[in-house]
N, CA, C and O atoms as a DFTB+ gen file, in Angstrom:
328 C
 N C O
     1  1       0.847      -1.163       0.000
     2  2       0.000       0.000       0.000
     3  2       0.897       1.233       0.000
     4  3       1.851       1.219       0.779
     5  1       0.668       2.517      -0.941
     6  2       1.297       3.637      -1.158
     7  2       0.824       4.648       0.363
     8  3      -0.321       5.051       0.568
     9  1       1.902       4.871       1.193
    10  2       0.992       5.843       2.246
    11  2       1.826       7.403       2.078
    12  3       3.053       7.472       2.146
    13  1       1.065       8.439       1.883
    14  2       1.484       9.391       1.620
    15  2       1.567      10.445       3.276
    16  3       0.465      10.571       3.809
    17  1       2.433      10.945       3.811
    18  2       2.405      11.481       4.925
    19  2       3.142      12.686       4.656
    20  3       3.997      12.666       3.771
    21  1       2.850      14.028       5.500
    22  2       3.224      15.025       5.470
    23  2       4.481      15.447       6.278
    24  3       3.939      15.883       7.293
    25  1       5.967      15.611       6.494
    26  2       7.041      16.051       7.040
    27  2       6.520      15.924       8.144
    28  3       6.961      15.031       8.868
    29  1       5.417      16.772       8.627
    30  2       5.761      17.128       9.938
    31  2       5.140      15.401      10.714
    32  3       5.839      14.870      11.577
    33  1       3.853      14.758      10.265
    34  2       3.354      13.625      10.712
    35  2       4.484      12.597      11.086
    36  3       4.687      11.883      12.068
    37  1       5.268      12.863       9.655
    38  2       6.565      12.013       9.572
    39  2       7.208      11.610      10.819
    40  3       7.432      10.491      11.281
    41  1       7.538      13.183      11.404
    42  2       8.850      12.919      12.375
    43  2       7.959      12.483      13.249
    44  3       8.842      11.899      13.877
    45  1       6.594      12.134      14.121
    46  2       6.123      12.052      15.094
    47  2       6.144      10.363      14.930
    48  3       6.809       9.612      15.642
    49  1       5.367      10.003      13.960
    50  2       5.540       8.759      13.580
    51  2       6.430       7.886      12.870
    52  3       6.085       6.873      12.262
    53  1       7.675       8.367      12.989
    54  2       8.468       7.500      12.290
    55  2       8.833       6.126      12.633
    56  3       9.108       5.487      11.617
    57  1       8.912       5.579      13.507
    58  2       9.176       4.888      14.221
    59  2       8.144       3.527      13.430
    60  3       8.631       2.484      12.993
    61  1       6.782       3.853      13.407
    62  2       5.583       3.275      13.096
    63  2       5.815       3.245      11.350
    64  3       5.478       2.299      10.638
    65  1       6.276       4.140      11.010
    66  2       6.290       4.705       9.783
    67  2       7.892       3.116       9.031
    68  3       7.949       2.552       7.939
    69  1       8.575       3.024       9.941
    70  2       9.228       2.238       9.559
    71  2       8.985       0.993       9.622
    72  3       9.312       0.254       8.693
    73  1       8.298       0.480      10.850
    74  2       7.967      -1.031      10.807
    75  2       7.092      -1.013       9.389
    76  3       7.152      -2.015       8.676
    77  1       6.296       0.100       8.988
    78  2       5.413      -0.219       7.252
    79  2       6.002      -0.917       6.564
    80  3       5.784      -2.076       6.211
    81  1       7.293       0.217       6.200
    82  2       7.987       0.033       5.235
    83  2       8.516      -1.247       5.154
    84  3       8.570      -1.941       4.139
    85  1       8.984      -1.586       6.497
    86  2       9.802      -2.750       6.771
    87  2       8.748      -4.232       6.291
    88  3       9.246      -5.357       6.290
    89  1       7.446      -4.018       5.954
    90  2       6.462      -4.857       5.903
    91  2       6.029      -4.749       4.513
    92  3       5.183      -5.559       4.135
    93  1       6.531      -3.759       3.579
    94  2       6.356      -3.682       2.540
    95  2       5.200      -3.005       1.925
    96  3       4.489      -3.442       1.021
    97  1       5.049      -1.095       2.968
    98  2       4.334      -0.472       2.209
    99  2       5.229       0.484       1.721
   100  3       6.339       0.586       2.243
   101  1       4.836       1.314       0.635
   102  2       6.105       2.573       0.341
   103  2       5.142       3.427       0.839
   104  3       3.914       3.415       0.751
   105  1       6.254       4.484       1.606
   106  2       5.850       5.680       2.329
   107  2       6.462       6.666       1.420
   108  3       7.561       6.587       0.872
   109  1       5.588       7.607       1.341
   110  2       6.181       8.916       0.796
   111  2       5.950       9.835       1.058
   112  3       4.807      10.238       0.845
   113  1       7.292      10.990       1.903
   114  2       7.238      12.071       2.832
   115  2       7.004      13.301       1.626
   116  3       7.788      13.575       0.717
   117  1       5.984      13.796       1.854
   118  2       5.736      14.739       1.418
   119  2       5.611      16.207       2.172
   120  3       5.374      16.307       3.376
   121  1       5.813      17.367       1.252
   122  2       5.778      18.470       1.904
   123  2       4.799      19.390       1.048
   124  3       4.819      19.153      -0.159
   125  1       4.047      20.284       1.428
   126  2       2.935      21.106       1.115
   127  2       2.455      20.415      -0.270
   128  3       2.233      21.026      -1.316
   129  1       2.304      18.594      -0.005
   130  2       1.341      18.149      -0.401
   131  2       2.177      17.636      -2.108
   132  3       1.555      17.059      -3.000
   133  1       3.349      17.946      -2.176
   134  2       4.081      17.008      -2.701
   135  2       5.474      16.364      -2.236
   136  3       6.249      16.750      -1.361
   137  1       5.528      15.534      -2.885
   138  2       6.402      14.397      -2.544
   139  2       7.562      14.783      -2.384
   140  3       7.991      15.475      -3.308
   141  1       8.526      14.515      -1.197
   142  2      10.142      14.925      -1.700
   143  2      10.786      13.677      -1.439
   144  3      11.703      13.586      -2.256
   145  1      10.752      12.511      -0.583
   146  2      11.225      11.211      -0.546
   147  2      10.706      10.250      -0.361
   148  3       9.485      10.214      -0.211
   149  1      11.402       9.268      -0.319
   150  2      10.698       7.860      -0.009
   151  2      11.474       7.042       1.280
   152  3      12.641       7.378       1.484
   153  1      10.967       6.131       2.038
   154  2      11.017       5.251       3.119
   155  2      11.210       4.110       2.785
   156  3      10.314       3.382       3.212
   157  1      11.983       3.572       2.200
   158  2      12.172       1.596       1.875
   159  2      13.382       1.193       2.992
   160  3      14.388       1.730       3.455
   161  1      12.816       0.191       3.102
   162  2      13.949      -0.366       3.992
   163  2      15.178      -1.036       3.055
   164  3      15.201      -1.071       1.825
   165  1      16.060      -1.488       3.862
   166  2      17.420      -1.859       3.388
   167  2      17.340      -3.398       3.169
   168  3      17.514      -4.007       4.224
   169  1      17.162      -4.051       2.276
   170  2      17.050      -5.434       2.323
   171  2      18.417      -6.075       2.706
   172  3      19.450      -5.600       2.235
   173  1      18.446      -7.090       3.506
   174  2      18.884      -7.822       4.209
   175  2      18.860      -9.537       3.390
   176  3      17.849     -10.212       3.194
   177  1      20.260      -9.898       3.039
   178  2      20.112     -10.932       3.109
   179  2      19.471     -12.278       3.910
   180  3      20.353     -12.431       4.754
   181  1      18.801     -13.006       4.087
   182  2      17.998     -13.848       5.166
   183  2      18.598     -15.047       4.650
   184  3      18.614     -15.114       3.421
   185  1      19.142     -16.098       5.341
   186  2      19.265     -17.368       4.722
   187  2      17.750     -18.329       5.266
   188  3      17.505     -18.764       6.391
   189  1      17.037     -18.417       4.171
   190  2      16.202     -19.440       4.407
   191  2      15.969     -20.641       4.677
   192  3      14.845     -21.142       4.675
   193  1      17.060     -21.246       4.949
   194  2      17.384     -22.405       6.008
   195  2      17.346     -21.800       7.413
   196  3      16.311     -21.946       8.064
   197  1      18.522     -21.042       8.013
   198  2      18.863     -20.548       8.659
   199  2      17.135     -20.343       9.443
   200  3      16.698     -20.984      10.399
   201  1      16.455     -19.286       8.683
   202  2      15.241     -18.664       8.864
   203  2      14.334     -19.628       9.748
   204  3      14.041     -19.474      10.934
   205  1      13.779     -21.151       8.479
   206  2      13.436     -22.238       9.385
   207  2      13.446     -23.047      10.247
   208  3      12.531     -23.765      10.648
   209  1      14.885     -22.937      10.697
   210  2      15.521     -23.717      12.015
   211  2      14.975     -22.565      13.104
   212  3      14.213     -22.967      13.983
   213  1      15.209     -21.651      13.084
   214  2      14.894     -20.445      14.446
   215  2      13.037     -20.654      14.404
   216  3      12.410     -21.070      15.379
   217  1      12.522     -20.348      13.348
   218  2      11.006     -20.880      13.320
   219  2      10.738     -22.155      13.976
   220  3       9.602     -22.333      14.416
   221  1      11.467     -22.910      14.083
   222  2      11.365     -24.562      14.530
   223  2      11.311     -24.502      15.851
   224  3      10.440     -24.855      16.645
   225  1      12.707     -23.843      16.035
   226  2      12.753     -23.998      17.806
   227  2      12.020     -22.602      18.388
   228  3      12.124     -22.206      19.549
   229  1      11.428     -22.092      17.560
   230  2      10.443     -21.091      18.679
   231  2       9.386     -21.483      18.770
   232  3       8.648     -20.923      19.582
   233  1       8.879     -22.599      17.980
   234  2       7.233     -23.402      17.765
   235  2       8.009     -24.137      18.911
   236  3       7.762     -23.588      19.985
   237  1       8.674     -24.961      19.007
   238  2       9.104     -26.313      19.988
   239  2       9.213     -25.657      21.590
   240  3       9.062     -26.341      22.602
   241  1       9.557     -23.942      21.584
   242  2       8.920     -23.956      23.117
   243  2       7.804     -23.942      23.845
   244  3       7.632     -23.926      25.064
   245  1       7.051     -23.951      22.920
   246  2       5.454     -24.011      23.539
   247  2       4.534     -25.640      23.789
   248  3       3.393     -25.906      24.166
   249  1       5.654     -26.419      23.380
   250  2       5.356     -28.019      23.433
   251  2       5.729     -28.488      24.873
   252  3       6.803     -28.027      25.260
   253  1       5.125     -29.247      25.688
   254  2       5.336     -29.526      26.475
   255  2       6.447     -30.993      26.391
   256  3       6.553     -31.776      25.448
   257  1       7.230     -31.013      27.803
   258  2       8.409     -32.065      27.715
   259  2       7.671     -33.263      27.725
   260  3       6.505     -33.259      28.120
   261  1       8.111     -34.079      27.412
   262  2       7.379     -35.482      27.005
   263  2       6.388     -35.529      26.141
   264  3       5.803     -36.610      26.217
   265  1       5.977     -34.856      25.398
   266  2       4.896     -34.809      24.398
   267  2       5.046     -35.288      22.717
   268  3       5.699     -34.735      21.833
   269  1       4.232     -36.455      22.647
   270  2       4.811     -36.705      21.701
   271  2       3.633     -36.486      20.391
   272  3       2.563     -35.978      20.725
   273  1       3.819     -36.847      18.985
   274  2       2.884     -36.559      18.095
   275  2       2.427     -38.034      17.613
   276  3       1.937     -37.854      16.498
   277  1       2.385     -38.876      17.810
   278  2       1.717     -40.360      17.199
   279  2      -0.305     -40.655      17.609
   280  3      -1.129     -41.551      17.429
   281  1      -0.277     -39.484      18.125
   282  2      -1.525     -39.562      17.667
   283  2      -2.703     -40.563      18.433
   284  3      -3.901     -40.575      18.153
   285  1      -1.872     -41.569      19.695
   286  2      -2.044     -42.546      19.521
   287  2      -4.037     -42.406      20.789
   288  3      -5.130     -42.941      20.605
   289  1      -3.666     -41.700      21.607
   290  2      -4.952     -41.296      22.327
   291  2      -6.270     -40.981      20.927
   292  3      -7.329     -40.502      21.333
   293  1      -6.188     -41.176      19.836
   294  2      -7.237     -40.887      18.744
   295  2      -7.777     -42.476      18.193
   296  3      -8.717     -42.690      17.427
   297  1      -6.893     -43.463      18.824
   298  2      -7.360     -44.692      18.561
   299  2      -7.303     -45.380      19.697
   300  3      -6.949     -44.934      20.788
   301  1      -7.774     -46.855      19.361
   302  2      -8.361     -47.900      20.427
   303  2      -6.943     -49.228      19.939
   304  3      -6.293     -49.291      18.895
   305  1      -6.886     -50.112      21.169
   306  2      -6.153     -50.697      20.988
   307  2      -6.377     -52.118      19.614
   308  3      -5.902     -53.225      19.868
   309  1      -6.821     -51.976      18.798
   310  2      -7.135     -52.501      17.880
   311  2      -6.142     -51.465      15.981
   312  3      -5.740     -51.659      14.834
   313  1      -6.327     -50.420      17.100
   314  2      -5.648     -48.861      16.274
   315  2      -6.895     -48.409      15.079
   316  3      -6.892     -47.926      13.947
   317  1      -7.752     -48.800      15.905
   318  2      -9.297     -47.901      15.153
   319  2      -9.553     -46.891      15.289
   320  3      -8.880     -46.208      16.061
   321  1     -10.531     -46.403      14.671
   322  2     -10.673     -44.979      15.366
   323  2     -11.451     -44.851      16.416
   324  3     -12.244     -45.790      16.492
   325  1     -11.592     -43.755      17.608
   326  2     -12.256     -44.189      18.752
   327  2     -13.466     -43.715      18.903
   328  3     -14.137     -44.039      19.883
């Protein structure tokens, strides 16, 4: 989304004004209602491996210790459904 903001809004909200950008809206600081710059963030290499391992172990702290996934409380000892 294009968000157009005025200098002075700018400096109050910048802060807010950057997580946008950082999320992928373009901001454009304008002054008496035209444009003089723009707000993009600095792209950052991410290794997407890297990325999914930290995703992994921040899902895995909310699992309790001994908990396992086999499912097995969903069947009967026959391994039916219950």
């Amino acid at each position: 989304m294009k968000i157009l903001v005025e200098v002075t809004e700018a400096t109050e909200r910048l802060e807010e004004l950057i997580e946008l950008a950082l999320l992928g809206d373009e901001i454009v600081i304008c002054r008496d209602e035209r444009p003089l710059a723009r707000l993009t963030p600095i792209h950052q290499n991410v290794d997407a491996f890297q990325k999914s391992l930290d995703l992994a172990a921040e899902g895995r702290k909310s699992v309790p210790v001994g908990a396992t996934s086999d499912h097995s409380d969903f069947y009967d000892e026959n391994g039916l459904p219950k």
